[in-house]
N, C-alpha and C positions, 0 to 999 in steps of 0.2 A: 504494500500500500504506500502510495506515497502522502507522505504527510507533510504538508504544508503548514499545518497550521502554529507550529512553534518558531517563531524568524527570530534569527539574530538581533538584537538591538532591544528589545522589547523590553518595559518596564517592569520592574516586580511584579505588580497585582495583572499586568496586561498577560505578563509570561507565565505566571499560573492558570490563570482564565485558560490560555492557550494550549497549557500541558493536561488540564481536566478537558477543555475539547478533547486533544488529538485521543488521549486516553479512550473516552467514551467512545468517539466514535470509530476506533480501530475495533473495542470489542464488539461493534455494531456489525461492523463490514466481518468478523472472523461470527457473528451470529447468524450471518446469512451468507455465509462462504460456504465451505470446506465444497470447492471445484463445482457448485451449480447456484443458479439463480433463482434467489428463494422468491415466494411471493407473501405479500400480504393478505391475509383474506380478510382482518376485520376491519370494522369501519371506519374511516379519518373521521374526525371531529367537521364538521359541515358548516359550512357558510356558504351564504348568498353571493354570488357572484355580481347579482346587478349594482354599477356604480362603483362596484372594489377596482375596476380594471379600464380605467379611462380612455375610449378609443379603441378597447378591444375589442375582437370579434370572435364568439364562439365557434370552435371548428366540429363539423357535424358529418357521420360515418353512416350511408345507408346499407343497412343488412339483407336488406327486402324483406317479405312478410309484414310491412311493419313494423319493422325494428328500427327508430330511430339512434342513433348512440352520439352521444357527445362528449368528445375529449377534453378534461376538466385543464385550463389553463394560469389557472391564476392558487395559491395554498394559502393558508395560515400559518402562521409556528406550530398550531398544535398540530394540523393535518400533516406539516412537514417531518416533525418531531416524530412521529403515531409512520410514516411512511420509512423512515431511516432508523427507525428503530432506537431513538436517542429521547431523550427528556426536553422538554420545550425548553427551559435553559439554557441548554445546551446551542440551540438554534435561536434562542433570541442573543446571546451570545455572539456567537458568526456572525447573524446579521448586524449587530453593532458596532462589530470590530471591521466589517464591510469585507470579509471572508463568504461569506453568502448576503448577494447581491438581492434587493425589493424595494421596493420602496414603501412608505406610509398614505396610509388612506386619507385623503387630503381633507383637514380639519379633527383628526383624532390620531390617535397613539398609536392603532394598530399600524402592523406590521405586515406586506402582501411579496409573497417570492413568485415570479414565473414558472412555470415549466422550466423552460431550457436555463434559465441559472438554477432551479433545483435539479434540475439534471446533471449540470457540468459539478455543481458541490458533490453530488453523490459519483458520480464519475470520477472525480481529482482522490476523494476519500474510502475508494474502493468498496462505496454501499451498490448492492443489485439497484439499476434503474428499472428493472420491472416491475417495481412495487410501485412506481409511478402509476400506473395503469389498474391498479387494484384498489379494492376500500369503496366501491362505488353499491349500492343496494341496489337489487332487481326488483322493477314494480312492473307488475303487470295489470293492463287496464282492462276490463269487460265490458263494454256495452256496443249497442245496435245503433247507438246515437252519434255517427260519427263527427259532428260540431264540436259535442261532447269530449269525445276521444282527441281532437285534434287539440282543444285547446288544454287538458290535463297531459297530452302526450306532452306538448309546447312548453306547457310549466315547469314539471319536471325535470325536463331534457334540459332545460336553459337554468334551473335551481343548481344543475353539475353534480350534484349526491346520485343520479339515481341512473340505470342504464336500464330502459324503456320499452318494453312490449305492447303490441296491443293487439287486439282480436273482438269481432262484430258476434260470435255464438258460443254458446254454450260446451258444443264440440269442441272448437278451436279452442276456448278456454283449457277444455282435460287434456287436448293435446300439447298446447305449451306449459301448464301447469308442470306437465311432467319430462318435455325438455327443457325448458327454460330455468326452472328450481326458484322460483322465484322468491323472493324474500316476504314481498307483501301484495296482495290482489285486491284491486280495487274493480268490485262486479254487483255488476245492476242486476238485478233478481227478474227482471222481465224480459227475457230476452226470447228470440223467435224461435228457438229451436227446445234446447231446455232449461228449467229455472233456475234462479242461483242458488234455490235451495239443495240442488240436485248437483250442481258445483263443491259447493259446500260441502256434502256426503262424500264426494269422489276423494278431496282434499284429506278429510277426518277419517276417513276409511284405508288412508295409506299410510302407516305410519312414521316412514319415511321422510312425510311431509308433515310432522307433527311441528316443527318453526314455521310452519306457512302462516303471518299473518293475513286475514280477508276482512276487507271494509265491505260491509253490502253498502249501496247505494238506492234510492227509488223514490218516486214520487207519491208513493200509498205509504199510512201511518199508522193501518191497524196496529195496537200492539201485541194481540193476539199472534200477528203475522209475524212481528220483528221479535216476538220471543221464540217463535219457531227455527227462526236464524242462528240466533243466539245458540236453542240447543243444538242446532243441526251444526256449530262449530264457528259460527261467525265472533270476529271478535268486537265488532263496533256496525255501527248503522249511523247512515246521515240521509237524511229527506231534502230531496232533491226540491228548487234548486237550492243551490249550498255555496257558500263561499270557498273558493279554492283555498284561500290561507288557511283556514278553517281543518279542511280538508290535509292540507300538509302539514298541520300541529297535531293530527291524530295520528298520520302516519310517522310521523318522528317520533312521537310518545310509545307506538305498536313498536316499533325498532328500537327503542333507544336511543334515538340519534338525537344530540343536543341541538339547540335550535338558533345556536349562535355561536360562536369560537373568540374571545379574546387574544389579543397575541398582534 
């Protein structure tokens, strides 16, 4: 590995700073060595991209089927830190001493790294840059309504936490359900082929899929019906129509995912 990060000249408290970097992040790069490239699979710490990244332009990967993907361009210290396997410190650190290049969100504190400088840091520091590409949640979207679809697909994809499926039936739902592995399914119960109640069973009935979370969705409020959801395995219901933020504070809460990042 080469380590940069301890220079000649450096002052006391700078050269220690610098010797707990190189430190950390050497065991970082030998925790995701030994001759292959690990990956990440759990989740970065999540922030809204919009307004973090002035003049930037989201880059967008089409799968077909439906599959929107979008390559997340702009980190936090914590998603950086949670990606390299290092302690936020440790990267806000770097970033002070202008070893890891960002700059600050204009009018506050925080702290925002690019892509390609968190690539070239984790490159120069011998961290896998694979892990770049990991930590994103799978949501999959269910309904017949595709306005619906297009604009939840839109949200999502452009929020940068989530990599994006979607499908118009109840079939196609059990079909990607079970390629796709999704993290959390957002499905309308009225759909043309079969109900999401009948989704729901498919889901609870494998228990392979037992981390599937499922937000039912619908414009009916019996509650006779939304507790038939509930047992049939749903974990939340929203009556449509609904606020998308709304909507994205439940599915962060079903995941865990923090609804903000400092740093």
């Amino acid at each position: 590995m080469r380590n940069n990060l301890v220079k000649p000249g450096a002052s006391g408290e700078t050269a220690r700073c610098r010797r707990f970097q190189g430190q950390e992040l050497s065991e970082a790069s030998k925790r995701n060595g030994d001759g292959r490239r690990a990956l990440l699979h759990e989740a970065v710490s999540p922030v809204s991209l919009r307004g973090a990244c002035p003049g930037g332009r989201p880059t967008y990967h089409s799968l077909g089927r439906g599959v929107v993907e979008r390559m997340k361009t702009v980190f936090t210290t914590g998603e950086a830190a949670k990606i390299c396997k290092v302690s936020q410190q440790t990267i806000i650190r770097c970033f002070d001493s202008g070893q890891l290049k960002g700059f600050r969100v204009p009018g506050s504190r925080f702290r925002r790294i690019p892509r390609e400088q968190l690539y070239s840091f984790m490159r120069d520091n011998g961290i896998p840059t694979e892990a770049l590409d990991s930590g994103r949640r799978k949501l999959l979207i269910v309904d017949d309504d595709q306005d619906l679809v297009d604009l939840l697909t839109d949200h999502f994809v452009r929020d940068g936490r989530f990599e994006v499926r979607s499908v118009n039936n109840g079939f196609g739902a059990g079909m990607q359900i079970k390629e796709f592995r999704p993290d959390l399914v957002v499905l309308d119960i009225m759909l043309p082929d079969i109900n999401g109640l009948e989704v729901c069973n498919l889901v609870r009935n494998d228990k392979t899929m037992d981390d599937v979370r499922i937000i039912c969705i619908s414009g009916m409020v019996e509650e006779d019906r939304i507790q038939k959801l509930r047992d049939a395995g749903a974990d939340d219901f929203m009556k449509k129509p609904f606020d998308v933020d709304v909507l994205t504070t439940r599915v962060c809460q079903l995941l865990d995912v923090e609804m903000s990042s400092a740093g």
